[in-house]
C-alpha positions as a printed Julia matrix, in Angstrom:
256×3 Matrix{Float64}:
 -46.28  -54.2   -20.51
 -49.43  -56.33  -20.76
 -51.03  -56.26  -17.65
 -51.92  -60.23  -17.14
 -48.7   -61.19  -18.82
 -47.91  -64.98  -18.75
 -50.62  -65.11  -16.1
 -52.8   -68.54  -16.25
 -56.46  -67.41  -15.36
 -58.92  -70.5   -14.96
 -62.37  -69.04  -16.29
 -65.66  -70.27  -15.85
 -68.52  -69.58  -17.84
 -65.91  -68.22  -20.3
 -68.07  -69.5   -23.38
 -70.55  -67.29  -23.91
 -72.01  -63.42  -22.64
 -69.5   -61.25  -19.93
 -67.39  -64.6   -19.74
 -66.44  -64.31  -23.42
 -65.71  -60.81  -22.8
 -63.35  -61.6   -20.04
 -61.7   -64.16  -22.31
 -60.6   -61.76  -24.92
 -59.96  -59.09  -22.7
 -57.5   -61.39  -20.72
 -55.91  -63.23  -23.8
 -55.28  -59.61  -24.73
 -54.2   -58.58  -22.19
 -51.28  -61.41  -22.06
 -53.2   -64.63  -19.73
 -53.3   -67.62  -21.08
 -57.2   -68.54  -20.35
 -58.89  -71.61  -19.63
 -61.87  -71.82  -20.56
 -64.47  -73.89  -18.57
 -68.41  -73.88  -19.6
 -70.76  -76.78  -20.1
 -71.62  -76.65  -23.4
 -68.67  -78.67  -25.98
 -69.79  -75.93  -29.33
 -69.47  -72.72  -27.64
 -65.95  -73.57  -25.93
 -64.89  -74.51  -29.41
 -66.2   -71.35  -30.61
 -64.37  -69.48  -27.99
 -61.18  -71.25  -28.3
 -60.97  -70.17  -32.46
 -61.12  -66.24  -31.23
 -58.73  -66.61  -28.16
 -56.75  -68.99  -30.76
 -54.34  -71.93  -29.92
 -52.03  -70.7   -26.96
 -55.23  -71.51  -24.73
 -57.16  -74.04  -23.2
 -61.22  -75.35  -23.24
 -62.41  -77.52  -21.12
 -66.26  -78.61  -21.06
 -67.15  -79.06  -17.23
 -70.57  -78.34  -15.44
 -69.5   -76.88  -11.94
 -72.05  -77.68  -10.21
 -70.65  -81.24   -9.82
 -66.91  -81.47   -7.91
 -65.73  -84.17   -9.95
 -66.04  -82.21  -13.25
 -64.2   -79.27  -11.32
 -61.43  -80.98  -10.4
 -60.59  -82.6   -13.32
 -60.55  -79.27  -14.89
 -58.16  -77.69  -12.77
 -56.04  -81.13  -12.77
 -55.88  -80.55  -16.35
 -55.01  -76.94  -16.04
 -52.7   -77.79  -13.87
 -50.71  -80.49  -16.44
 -50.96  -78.47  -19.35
 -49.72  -74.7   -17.93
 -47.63  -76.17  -15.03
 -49.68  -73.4   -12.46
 -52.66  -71.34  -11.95
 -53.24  -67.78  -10.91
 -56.19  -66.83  -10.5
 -59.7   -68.21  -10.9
 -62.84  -66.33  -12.08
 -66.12  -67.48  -11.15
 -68.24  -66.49  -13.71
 -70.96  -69.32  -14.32
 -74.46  -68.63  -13.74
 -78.04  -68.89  -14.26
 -80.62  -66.53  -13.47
 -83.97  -68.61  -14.61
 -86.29  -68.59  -13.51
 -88.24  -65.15  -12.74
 -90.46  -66.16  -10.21
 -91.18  -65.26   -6.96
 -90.1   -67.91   -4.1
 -93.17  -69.51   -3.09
 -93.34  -70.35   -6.94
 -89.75  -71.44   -6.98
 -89.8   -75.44   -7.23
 -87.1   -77.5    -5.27
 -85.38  -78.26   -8.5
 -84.8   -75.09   -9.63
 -83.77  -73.77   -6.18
 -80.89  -76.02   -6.17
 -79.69  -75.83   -9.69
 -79.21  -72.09   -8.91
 -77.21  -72.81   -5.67
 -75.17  -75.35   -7.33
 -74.4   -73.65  -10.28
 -74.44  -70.16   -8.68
 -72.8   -71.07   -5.34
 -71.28  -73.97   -4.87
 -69.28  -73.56   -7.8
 -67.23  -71.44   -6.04
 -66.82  -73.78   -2.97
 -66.01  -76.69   -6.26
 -63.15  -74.26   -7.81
 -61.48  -73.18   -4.44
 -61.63  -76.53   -3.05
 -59.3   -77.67   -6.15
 -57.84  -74.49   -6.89
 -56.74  -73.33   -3.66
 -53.16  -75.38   -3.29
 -52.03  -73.92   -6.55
 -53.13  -70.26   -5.71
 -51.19  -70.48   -2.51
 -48.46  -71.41   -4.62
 -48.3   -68.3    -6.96
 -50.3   -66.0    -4.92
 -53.03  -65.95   -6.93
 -56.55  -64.32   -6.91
 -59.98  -65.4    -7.11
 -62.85  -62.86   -8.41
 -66.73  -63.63   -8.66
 -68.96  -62.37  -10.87
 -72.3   -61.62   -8.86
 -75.12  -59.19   -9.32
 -75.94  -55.8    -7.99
 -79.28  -57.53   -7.3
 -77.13  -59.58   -4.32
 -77.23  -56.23   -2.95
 -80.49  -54.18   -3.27
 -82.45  -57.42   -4.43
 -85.38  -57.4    -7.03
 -88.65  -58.52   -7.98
 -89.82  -61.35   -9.34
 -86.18  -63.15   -8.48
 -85.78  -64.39   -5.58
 -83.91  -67.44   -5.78
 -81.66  -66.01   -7.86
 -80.72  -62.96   -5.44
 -80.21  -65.39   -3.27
 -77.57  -67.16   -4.87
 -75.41  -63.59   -5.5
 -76.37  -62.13   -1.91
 -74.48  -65.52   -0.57
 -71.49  -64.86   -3.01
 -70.77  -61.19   -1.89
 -70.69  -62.25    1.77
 -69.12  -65.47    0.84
 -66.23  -63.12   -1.3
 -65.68  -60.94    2.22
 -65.22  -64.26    4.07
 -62.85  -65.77    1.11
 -61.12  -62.66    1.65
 -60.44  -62.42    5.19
 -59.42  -66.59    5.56
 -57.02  -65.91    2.25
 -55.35  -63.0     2.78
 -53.17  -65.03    5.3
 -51.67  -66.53    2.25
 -51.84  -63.42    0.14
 -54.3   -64.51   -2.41
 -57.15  -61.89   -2.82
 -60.61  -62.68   -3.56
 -62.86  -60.04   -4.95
 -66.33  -59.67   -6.37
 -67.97  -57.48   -9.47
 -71.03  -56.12   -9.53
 -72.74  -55.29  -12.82
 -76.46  -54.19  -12.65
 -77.96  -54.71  -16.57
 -75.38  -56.16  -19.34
 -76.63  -57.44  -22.71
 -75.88  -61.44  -22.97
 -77.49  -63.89  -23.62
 -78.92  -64.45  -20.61
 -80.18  -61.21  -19.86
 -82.03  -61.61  -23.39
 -84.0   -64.56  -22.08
 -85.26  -62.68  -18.44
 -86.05  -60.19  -20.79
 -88.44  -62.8   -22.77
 -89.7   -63.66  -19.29
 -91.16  -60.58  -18.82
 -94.83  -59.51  -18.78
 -93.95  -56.03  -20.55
 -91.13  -57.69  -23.34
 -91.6   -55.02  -25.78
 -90.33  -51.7   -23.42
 -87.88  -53.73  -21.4
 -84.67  -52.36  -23.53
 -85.58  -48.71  -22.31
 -85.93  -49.89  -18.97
 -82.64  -51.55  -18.94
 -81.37  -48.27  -20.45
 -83.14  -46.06  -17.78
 -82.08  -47.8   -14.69
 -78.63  -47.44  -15.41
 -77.98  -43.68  -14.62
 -75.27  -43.44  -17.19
 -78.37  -43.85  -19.87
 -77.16  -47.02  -21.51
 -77.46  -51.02  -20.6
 -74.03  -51.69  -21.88
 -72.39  -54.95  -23.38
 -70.08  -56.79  -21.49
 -66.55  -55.67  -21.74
 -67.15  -53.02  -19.51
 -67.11  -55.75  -16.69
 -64.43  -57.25  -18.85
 -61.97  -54.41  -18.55
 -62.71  -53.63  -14.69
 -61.63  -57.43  -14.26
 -58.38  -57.4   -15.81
 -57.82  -54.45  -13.32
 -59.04  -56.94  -10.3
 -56.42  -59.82  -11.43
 -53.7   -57.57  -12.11
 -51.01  -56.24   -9.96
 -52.17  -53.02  -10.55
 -55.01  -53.85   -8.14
 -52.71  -56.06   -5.23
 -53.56  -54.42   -2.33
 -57.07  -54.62   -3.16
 -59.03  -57.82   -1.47
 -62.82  -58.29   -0.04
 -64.07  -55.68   -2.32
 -67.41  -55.8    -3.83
 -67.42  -54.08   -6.85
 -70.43  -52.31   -8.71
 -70.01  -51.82  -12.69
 -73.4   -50.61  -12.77
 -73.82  -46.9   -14.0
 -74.46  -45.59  -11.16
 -77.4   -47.75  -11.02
 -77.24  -48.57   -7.27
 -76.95  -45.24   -6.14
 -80.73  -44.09   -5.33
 -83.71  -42.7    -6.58
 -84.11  -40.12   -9.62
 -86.41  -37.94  -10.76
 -88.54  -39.65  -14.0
 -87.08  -37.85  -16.73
């Protein structure tokens, strides 16, 4: 038996990088996925590999109106919704914070944050209904921070205390919220922090060496650890943050 059979999984960012990744691995593994990114080509794109028994929808979620309408039309065309999957994000720019300009402070909260508080606002009757789940995609860097990225830490800090809280206020009517973790994954995005940085031409074997494992991977390794998360095969798990890192968070080493 598929493991997300007949589920309806509500997907943001879902266009391009770990989101696409989640896409297949959910259409594959039975979902029917909505897809929800800003950008009208890439959700086309998506929607000709996932192929016709799903949905795209181009919404920015930083901005509530474009959320709800989403989920309203999720809501007409599947008839339910089971889980949602916060993936959206930005992680420009690399700066420091007293670089950090108010702009680009609060396009990362409102992309990277309130997002969530967008797709749980309008999402929440119809998870009570089913039972559903909500997972976040955040950053090991929420955790043990990093350089050069403040704002940005920031924004996935908030979401893994803002998953526990989800957690303990849901669980009341049995929908679980969890978070992932991963540490380096090659997408798009990670490609351009990468051309942000001073020392662009050894930055793949860094990615490679912080990862304990000894590779930066691509992103269905996150991909396949979420299916777990939204499945039942993972229902008595809630308020868990999880790494998919490579051991990368797990202390110092010896240079090699």
């Amino acid at each position: 038996m598929q493991l997300l059979s007949g589920k309806v999984i509500f997907l943001t960012g879902g266009s391009t990088g770990i989101g696409l990744e989640c896409a297949k691995a959910y259409a594959e593994a039975g979902a029917n996925v909505v897809v929800a990114a800003s950008s009208a080509q890439p959700v086309a794109d998506a929607l000709s590999l996932l192929g016709s028994s799903h949905l795209g929808i181009v919404c920015d979620v930083s901005k509530a109106n474009e959320v709800e309408s989403a989920i309203a039309q999720t809501l007409a065309y599947y008839g339910g919704l089971d889980a949602i999957h916060n993936n959206a994000g930005i992680a420009s720019p690399s700066k420091p914070l007293h670089e950090t300009s108010d702009e680009e402070w609060e396009q990362l909260m409102n992309v990277n944050l309130k997002s969530v508080l967008h797709t749980t606002r309008f999402g929440f009757e119809a998870l009570k209904e089913s039972k559903g789940c909500i997972l976040n995609t955040s950053s090991l860097v929420g955790e043990i921070g990093q350089d050069n990225h403040a704002a940005y830490t920031a924004t996935k800090g908030g979401m893994n205390a803002l998953t526990k809280s989800m957690a303990l206020d849901y669980a009341q009517y049995k929908i679980r919220v969890n978070a992932v973790l991963p540490a380096g994954v090659w997408t798009p995005m990670l490609r351009q922090w990468s051309k942000e940085q001073s020392n662009t031409a050894s930055i793949e074997q860094y990615l490679d060496d912080i990862h304990p494992l000894g590779y930066c991977p691509e992103g269905d390794v996150i991909a396949d650890a979420c299916v777990f998360l939204l499945s039942e095969k993972a229902r008595f798990i809630t308020g868990t943050i999880l790494p998919i890192s490579g051991g990368a968070e797990l202390g110092y080493r010896s240079v090699r």
